[in-house]
N, C-alpha and C positions, 0 to 999 in steps of 0.2 A: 545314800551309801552306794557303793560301788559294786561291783560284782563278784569282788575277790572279798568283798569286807563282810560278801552274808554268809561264807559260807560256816562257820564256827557257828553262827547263828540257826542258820536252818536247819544244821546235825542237832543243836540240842531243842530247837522245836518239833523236831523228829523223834526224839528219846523224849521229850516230856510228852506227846501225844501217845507214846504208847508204854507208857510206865506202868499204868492204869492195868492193864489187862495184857500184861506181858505174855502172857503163858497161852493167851490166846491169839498170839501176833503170825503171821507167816514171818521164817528167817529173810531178811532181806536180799540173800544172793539165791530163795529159792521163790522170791514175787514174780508173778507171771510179769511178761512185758505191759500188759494191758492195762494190769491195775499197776506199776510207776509210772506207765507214763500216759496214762490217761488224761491229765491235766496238763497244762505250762507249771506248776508248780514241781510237779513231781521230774520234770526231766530238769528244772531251773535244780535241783536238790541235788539231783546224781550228778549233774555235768558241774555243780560247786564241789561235790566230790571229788570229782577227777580233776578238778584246777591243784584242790588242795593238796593231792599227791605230787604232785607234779615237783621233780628234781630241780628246784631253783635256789641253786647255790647265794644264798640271802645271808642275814643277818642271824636266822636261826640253822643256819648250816654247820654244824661241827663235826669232828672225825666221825662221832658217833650216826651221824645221821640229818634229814632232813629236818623240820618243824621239831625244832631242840626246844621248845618252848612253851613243854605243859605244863611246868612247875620248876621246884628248886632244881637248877643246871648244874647242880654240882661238876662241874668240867672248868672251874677258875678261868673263865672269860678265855678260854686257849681257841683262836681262833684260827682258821686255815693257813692265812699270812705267814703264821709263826713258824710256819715248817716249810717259810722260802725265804729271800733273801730282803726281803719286805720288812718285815719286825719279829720282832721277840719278843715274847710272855716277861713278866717282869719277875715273876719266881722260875715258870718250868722252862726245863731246857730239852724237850720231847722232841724228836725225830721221828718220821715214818715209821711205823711200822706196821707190820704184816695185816692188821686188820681192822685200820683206818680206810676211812672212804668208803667202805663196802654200799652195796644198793641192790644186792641180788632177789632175798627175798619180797622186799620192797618193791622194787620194781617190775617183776613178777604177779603181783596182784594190781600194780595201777592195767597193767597191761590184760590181767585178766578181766579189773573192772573196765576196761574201756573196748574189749572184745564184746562183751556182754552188749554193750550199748551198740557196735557197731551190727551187729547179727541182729538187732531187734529195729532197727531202723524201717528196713523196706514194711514191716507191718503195722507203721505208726501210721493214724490218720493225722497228717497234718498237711502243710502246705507244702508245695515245691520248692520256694522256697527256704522253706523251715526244714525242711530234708537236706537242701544243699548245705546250711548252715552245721548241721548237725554230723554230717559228712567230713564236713572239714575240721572242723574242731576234733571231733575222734579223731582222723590222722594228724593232723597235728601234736595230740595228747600223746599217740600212738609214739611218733617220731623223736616227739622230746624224749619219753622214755627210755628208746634205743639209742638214743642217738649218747644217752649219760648212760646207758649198761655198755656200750661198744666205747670208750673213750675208758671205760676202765679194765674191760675183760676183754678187748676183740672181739672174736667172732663168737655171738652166742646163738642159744636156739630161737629163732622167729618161729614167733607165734599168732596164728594172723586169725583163730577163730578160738570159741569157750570150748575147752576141753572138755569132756565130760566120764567120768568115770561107768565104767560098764562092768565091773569084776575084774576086768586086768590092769595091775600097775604098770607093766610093760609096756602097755600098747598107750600110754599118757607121755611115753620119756621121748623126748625131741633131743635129736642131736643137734651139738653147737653147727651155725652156719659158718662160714668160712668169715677172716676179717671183712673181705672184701662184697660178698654178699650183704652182710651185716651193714654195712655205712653205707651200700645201693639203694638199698632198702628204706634208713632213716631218710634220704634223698627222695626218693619215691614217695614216700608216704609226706613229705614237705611239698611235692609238687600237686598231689592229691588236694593237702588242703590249701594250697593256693587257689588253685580251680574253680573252689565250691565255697572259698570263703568273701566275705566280702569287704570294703573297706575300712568301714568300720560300723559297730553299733548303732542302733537308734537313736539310748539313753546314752551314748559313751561308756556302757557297760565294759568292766577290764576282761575282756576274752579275747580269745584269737581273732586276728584280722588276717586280710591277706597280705598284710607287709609284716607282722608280728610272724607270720609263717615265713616268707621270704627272709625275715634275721635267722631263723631260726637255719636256713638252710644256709646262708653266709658263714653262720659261724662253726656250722659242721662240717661243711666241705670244705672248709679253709683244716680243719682240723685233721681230717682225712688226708687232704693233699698234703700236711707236714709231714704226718706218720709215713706215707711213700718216700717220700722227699729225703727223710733224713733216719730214717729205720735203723739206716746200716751205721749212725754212728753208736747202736749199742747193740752190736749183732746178741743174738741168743739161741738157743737151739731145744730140740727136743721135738713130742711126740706132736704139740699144739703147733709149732713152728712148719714140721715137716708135713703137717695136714693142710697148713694154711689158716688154722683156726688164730692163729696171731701173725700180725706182719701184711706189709704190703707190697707189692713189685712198685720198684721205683718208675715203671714207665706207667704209675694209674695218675700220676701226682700230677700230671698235667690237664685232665676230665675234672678232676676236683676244684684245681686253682679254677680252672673258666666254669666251674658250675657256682662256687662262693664269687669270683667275678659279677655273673650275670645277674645272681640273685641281690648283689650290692649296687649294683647299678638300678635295675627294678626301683628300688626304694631311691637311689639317689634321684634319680631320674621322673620320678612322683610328682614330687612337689610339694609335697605331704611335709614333709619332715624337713629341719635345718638345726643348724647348730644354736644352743640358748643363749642370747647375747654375743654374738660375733663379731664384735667388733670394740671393745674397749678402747678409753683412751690412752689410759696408763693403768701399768700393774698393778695398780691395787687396785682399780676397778673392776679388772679382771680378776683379780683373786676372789672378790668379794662375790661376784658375779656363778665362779665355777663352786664356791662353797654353798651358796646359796642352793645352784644345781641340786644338791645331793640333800640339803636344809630339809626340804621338799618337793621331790620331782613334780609334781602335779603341777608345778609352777613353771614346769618347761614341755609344756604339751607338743612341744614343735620338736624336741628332741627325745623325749622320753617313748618308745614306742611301745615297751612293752611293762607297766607296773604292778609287783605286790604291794598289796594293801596290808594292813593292819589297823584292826578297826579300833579297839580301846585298850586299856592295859587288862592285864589281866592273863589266866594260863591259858595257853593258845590262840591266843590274840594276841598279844602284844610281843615286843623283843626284850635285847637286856645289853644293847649296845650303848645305852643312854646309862648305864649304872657300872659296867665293867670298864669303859673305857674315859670316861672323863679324866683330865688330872687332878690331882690330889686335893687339891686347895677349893674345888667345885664338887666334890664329892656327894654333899648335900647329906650327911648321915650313912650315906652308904660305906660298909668298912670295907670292900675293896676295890676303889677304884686304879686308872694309871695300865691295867694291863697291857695294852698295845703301845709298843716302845719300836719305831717307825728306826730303819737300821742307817748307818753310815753309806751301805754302798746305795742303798735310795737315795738319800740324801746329794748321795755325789752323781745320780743319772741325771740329773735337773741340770740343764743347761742354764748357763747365764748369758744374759742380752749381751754383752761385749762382747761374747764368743759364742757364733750362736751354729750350730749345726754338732757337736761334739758335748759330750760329759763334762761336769763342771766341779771336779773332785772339791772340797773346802782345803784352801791353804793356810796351814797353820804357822808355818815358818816363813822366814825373812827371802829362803833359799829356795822354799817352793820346789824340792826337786824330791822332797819324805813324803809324798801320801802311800808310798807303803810303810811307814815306821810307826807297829805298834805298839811300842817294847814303852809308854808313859811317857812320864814327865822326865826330860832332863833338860838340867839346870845348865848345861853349856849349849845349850840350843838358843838358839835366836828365835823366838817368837814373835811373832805379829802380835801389834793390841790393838785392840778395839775399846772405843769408849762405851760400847753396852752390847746386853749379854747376848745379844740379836747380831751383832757387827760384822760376823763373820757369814750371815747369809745374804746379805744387802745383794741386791743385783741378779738374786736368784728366781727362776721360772716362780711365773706368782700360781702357779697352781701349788708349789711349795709351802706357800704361805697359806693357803687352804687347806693342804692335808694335814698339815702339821702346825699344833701347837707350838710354838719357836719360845726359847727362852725369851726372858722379859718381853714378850707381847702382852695383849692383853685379852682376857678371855671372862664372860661374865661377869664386866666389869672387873675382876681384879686383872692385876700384875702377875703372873706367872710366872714363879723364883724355879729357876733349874738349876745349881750349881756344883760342883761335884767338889771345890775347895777352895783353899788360897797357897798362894805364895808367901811367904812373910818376909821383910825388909832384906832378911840376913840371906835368901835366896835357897831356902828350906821348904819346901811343899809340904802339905796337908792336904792331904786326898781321900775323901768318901772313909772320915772319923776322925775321932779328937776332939778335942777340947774347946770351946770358944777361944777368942785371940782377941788381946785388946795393946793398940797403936793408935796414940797421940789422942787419948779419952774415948776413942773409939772402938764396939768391940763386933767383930766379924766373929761368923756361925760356918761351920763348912759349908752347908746345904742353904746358907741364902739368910735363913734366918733361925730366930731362936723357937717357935712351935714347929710342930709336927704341923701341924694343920696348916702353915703360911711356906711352905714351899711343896714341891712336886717333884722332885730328883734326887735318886742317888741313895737315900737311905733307905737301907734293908728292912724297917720296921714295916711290919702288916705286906708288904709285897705290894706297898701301894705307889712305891715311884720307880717314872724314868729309869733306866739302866742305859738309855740310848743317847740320852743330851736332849731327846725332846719329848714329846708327849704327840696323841693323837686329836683329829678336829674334823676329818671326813664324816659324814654320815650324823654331826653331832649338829644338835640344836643350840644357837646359843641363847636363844630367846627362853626356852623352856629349863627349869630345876627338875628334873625326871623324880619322881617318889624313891624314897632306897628300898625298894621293895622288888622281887622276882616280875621278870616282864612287864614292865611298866611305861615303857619307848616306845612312841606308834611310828616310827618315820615311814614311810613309805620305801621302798628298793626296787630303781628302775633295774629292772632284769636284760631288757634289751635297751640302748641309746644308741642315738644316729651317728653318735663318736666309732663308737664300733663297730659299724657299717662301715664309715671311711678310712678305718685302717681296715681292717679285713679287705677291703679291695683294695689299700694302698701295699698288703702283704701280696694279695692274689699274683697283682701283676710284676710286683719288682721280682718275686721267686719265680714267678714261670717264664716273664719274658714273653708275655701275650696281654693283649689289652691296650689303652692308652694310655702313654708314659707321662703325656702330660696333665689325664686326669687324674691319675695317682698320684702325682705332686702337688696338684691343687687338692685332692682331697686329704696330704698330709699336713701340708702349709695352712691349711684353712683352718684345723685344729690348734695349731701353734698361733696363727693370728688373733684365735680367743683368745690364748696367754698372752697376749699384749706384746707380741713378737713379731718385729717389722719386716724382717730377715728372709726370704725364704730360701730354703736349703732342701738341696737335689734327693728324687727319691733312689734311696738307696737300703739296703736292709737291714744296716747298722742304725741308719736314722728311724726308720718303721718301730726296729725292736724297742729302740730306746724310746720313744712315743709312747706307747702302748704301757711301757715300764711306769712313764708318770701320768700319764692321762687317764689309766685301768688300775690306778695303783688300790688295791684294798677292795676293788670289785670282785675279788674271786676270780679272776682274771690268770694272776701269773702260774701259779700252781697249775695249769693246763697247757701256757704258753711252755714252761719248760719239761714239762711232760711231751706235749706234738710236737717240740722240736728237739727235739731227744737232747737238751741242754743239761739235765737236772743232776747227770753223775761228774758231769766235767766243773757244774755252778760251785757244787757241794764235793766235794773231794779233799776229805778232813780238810775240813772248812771251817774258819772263825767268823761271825761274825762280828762289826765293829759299830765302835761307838763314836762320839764327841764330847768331850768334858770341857765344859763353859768353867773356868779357874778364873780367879779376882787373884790379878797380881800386886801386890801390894809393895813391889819392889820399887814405884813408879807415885809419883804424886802429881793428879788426881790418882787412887789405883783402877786400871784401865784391868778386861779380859783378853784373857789365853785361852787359845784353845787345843785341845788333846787330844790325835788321833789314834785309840785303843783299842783292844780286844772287849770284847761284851764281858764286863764282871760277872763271876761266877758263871761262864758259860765252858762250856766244852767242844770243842770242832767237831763236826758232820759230815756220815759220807751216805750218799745214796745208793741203795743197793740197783743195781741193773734190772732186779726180778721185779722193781717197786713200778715200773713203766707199766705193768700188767695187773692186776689186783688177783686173787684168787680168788679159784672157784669154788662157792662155800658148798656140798653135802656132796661132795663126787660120791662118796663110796653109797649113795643111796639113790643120783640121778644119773649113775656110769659116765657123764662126760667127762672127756679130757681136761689134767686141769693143764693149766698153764707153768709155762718155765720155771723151774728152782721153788716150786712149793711143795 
């Protein structure tokens, strides 16, 4: 097992060794240093500690919080996606609000448990070695920490040694640092644990390395240098503003792009690391190829740089992405699956190989000039048919065909019925209700067929199907029936890939205008040539964003991308999202589908608040700092 997979394990061989004689235990944050870390066991125990804190926007990542997965989730599979323009929940139609994402107190104790470790360091006897190791890892711990409280709050209080209480509460309260100290900092403390860390493990143990450190600082400082970069397109004001405790000067945005630059090169430049499978022959080998990626990252050691484990099912171990999101018809007993319903304008960022460098909307008309018409079905429209329920994505980037479930594909072993109605001879729609239809001995069902159980779309029953036209297939197993039981999905979640490293410096340099232009096209093109894409096309920051749009789709990814580039009020701005309804026209013999470009049934439009760029600051009126804008 791995290093991420003991640590669940050695907390409870921790609690079971001292259950016995509790009352006679020293509290664990008042153990002298000598006796944890007297052994390799005991710092192996703390420093599993401090992995398992660690803010890694996963699989058990929800508004509520990180490691969402000690029991029943009651939170209906609503995952981060659903609050960008990625998917929608198949029942809730939730928006941000004020006290999602929070990480304050939380992150506050990873930072106090990992001050603890760094102060007791210089008196450990170990080796030189085993002290650099240990060096680095804290700052790195250190760094991810800040680096996820400053990506939400700005500038907050660093905290760089174990407070300790002496009778004044006063003299404990640290004022927030400025934004711009605050992301120095997370940098700093990345350069730290580059220094002292080293390539990698013995055993291949999952911990920090020094290129796992250098992602880490690519993807901050690319984060940083947006926030400069594009701040001003959501100006704000007030007391956090005029302090500097939020906001950046647009002239820092160019130190940031060449610090995410250098640190992306470092790793490109290695040797270490490549893209998994780069080179297919055709798209479907590459689809096969990038779903597999995610199957199980462990099987792409050359791309995967940094992974969580999950050791078996179970609460705290395991996930629940193998039980909320299958489509309906693979369910396996579980009553709700289908949740992640993957949206139209995803669906339309995927380029198609005939047309390769631009968005590839789906045309549903003869006329091809309506992909804004989402007012349904009408019957003097010219629709396109296709002879199956798949027809209208032929052509499309084959990582499409891995994220997404596509109607009539096939998926553990069955057919996967999506269909939202028919047309009937007389040229009358039936759309998501009604009655069976029987024409010439034959009788059609709206939704594909006559059980509940043999299709996936469109019916309201249980909240278990499609609202979107497709279903989800990222991060899923198809070899594996998951138990319908709470946490029961072990996949593993590469946290950092080398994909990510090559846009992040394919972003560095198109936005600053510093670096090589030509290696930021080969390292955009290189990602597209996975996708079975001949083509190459110029780096420029329409192609970057849209990259990253399908290549990062559902990695926790976008939610940040349009946070750092202050896109999220302009994305969402009483905003719909949209669908595809897969129709059987029956106006036509054989009956061929239509397809229908909609508004998300039962959905309501979205707007982003301006204040939502910043999260607030949870107990001012007890830690006197300033909070942040309009809370």
């Amino acid at each position: 097992m791995k290093f991420f997979k003991h640590t669940l394990l050695l907390f409870i061989l921790l609690f079971s060794l001292s259950c016995g004689n509790v009352l006679d235990k020293q509290p664990l944050d008042k153990l002298r240093g000598e006796d944890l870390f007297s052994n390799p066991e005991g710092v192996k125990l703390y420093m599993a500690n401090l992995y398992y804190q660690l803010p890694i926007e996963d699989f058990t990542f929800f508004r509520q919080g990180f490691n969402w997965n000690t029991g029943d989730q009651n939170n209906g599979g609503f995952a981060p996606a659903m609050i960008t323009d990625e998917a929608v929940h198949t029942e809730f139609g939730d928006f941000i609000g004020d006290g999602d994402f929070q990480w304050w107190d939380q992150g506050y104790k990873l930072i106090r448990d990992t001050n603890i470790l760094i102060d007791i360091i210089p008196t450990l006897e170990v080796t030189e070695d085993e002290t650099k190791a240990l060096v680095g890892e804290s700052a790195f711990i250190r760094a991810y920490a800040y680096f996820a409280l400053a990506k939400r709050y700005g500038g907050v209080p660093v905290i760089t040694a174990v407070q300790k209480y002496e009778g004044d509460v006063e003299a404990l309260k640290v004022p927030r640092s400025t934004e711009k100290e605050t992301w120095d900092f997370v940098l700093k403390e990345c350069d730290i644990a580059i220094a002292n860390l080293a390539d990698s493990w013995p055993a291949g143990e999952r911990r920090a390395t020094k290129w796992v450190a250098y992602a880490l600082k690519s993807r901050a400082a690319l984060h940083a240098a947006s926030l400069a970069k594009y701040g001003d397109r959501s100006p704000i004001s007030g007391t956090a503003v005029d302090q500097k405790l939020v906001g950046l000067d647009k002239s820092t945005a160019a130190e940031y792009y060449k610090a995410s630059m250098e640190a992306s090169e470092a790793i490109m430049a290695s040797g270490k690391y490549n893209l998994y499978k780069p080179s297919p022959a055709t798209p479907e080998e590459a689809a096969n190829n990038y779903r597999l990626l995610f199957e199980d990252p462990n099987n792409a050691p050359e791309e995967a740089i940094f992974i969580k484990g999950y050791a078996r099912p179970g609460a705290g171990t395991g996930h629940n992405y193998g039980i909320w999101f299958q489509p309906n018809q693979t369910a396996n007993g579980w009553p709700h699956p289908g949740r992640m319903n993957p949206t139209l304008e995803l669906m339309d960022a995927y380029e198609s190989y005939d047309k390769p460098g631009q968005s590839a909307p789906l045309i549903t008309s003869v006329a091809g000039s309506d992909v804004a018409d989402y007012n349904g079905y009408n019957a003097a429209k010219q629709y396109k048919r296709f002879d199956d329920a798949n027809g209208i994505f032929q052509g499309k980037d084959a990582r499409m065909w891995a994220t997404m479930i596509l109607p009539g594909t096939a998926w553990k072993g069955q057919k996967i019925i999506i269909q939202a109605g028919f047309v009937k001879p007389d040229g009358n729609a039936q759309i998501m209700g009604g009655e069976p239809f029987t024409a010439n001995g034959k009788t059609y069902y709206t939704y594909g067929a006559a059980d509940r159980t043999q299709y996936s779309g469109f019916d309201t029953w249980g909240g278990n199907n499609t609202r979107t036209g497709v279903s989800f297939k990222k991060f899923l197993n198809e070899g594996v029936n998951v138990a319908p039981g709470w946490n029961q999905c072990i996949t593993d979640f590469a946290d950092f890939r080398y994909a990510e490293i090559l846009l992040n410096y394919a972003e560095a340099v198109v936005e600053s205008g510093q670096g090589d232009k030509t290696k930021g096209a080969k390292a955009l093109n290189d990602i597209r040539h996975r996708a079975a894409h001949k083509t190459d096309i110029p780096l420029t920051i329409e192609n970057v964003v849209r990259e990253r749009r399908v290549e990062l789709a559902f990695e926790n990814k976008r939610f940040w991308d349009l946070i750092r580039r202050r896109e999220y009020h302009t994305t969402f701005n009483n905003t719909m999202r949209h669908s595809i309804l897969p129709v059987l026209d029956l106006r036509v013999t054989p009956a061929k589908y239509i397809f229908i470009r909609t508004n998300v049934a039962r959905s309501n439009p979205s707007t982003f608040d301006y204040k939502h760029y910043y999260r607030s600051i949870p107990g001012i009126g007890a830690n006197g700092l300033v909070q942040n804008p309009q809370y």
